[in-house]
N, C-alpha and C positions, 0 to 999 in steps of 0.2 A: 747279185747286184743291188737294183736300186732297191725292190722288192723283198729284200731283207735287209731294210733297215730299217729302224724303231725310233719314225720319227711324226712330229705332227702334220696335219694335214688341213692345210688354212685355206680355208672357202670366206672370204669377206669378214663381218663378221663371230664366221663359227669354227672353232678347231677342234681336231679329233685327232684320236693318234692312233696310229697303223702301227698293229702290234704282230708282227710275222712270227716272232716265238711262239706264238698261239698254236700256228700252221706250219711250221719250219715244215712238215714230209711232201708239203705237195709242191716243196720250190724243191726235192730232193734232196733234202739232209734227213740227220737223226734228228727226232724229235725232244729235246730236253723240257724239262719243268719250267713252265715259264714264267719269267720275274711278276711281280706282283706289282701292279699301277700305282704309281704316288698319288695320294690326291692331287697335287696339282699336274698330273697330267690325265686328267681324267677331263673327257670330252666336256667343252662350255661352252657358251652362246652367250654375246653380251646383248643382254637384254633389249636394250635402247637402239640398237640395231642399226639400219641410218638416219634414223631421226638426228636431226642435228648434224651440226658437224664435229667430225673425229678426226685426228690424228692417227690412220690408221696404222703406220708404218712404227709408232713410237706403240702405242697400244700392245701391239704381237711382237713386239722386238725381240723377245727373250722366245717366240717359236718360231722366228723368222732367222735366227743364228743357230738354231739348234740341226735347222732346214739346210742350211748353206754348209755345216758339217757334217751332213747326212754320212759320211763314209766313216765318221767316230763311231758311229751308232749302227753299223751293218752287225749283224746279230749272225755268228761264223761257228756252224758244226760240223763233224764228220761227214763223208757222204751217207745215205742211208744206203742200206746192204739188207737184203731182205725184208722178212715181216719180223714186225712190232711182237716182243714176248708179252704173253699174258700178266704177267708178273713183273714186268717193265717198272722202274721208278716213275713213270711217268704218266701208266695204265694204272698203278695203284691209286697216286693223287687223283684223276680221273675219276675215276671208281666210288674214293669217298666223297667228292664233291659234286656230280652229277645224279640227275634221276634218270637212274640206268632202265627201265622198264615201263612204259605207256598202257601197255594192255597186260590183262591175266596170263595170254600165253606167252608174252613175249618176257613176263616172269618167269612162268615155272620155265621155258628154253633158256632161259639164262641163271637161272639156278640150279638144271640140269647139266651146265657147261663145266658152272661153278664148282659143282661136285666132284664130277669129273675130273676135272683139272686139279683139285686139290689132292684127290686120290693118288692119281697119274705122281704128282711130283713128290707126296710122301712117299709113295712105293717105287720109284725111279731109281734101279741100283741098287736097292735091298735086298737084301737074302731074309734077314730079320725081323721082324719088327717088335718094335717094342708095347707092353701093355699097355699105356697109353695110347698107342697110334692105333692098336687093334682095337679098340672103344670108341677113339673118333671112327673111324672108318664103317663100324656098325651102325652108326648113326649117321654118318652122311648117306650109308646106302640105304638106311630108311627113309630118307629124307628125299634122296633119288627116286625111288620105289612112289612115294605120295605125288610127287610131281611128274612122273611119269603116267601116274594114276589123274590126275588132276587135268590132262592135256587131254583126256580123252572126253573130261565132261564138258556140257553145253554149257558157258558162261551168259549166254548174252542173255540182255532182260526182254521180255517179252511182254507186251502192250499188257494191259489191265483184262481180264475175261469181260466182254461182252455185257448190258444189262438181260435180265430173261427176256424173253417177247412176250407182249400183254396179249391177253387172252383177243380172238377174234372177235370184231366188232360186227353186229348187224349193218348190214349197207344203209338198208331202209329202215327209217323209224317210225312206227305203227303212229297215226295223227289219230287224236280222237272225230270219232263222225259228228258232224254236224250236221242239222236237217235245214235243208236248203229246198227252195221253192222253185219250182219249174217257171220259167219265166215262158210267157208266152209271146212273140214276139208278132210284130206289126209290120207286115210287106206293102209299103204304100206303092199304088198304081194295081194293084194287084186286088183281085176278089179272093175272100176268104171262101 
């Protein structure tokens, strides 16, 4: 329904547009490639804001008709039916446009998937293979082998070592003597 359709989204103002192709699997459809944003439907803000007075109804007219035919613009695919293939039209675009990996292991785990997966579907149904494919295949499994090896070392940086500790200091520092006079003191009321 409403929630797949690809249309603007007018808050006074500011408009944005609600792009459900993006998300189409969590309203339950197939996920396809999603169309690519025109600039002019790319989110804007008019500057000036309500300073002054506007016409606001003339201003948004052209996302204010786009609004009221919301039902041209319902974005309609299959249902979704299982999970998503690795090798999807759509996992592939993904793949090369996002940064697929945050940490070191969540690298080599996803370059040990990668391997994996490519092995799996070269070899899927073969009886054969061919010299080419046996060459790739020794070298992704070396490459499996390194990041398998790599998951097991300690990546994380660890604070700078310590400066040494300066040698013990004497508590007390030796004063030189000085000679000093006995003072003799005077108890008045008193006989000496």
């Amino acid at each position: 329904g409403q929630w797949c359709t690809r249309v603007p989204l007018i808050c006074h103002h500011t408009v944005e547009w609600h792009l459900p192709d993006r998300c189409l699997r969590q309203f339950g459809q197939e996920q396809c490639i999603p169309l690519e944003v025109p600039e002019s439907q790319r989110a804007f803000h008019y500057r000036d804001g309500w300073q002054g007075t506007h016409d606001w109804p003339n201003k948004l007219e052209e996302f204010i008709v786009i609004w009221e035919n919301q039902q041209l613009q319902e974005i309609v695919t299959p249902t979704n039916v299982g999970r998503m293939g690795y090798h999807d039209p759509y996992m592939d675009r993904y793949q090369q446009t996002s940064v697929r990996y945050v940490t070191l292991e969540g690298a080599a785990d996803g370059a040990l998937a990668d391997g994996i997966e490519r092995i799996k579907d070269l070899t899927h149904g073969k009886h054969e293979l061919v010299g080419e494919e046996v060459s790739f295949i020794r070298r992704m499994t070396n490459s499996l082998l390194c990041c398998i090896r790599a998951r097991g070392r300690d990546h994380r940086r660890y604070p700078p070592m310590p400066a040494p500790v300066p040698h013990p200091v004497q508590d007390e520092v030796p004063h030189p003597h000085h000679h000093t006079r006995e003072r003799k003191t005077r108890r008045f009321g008193k006989d000496p």
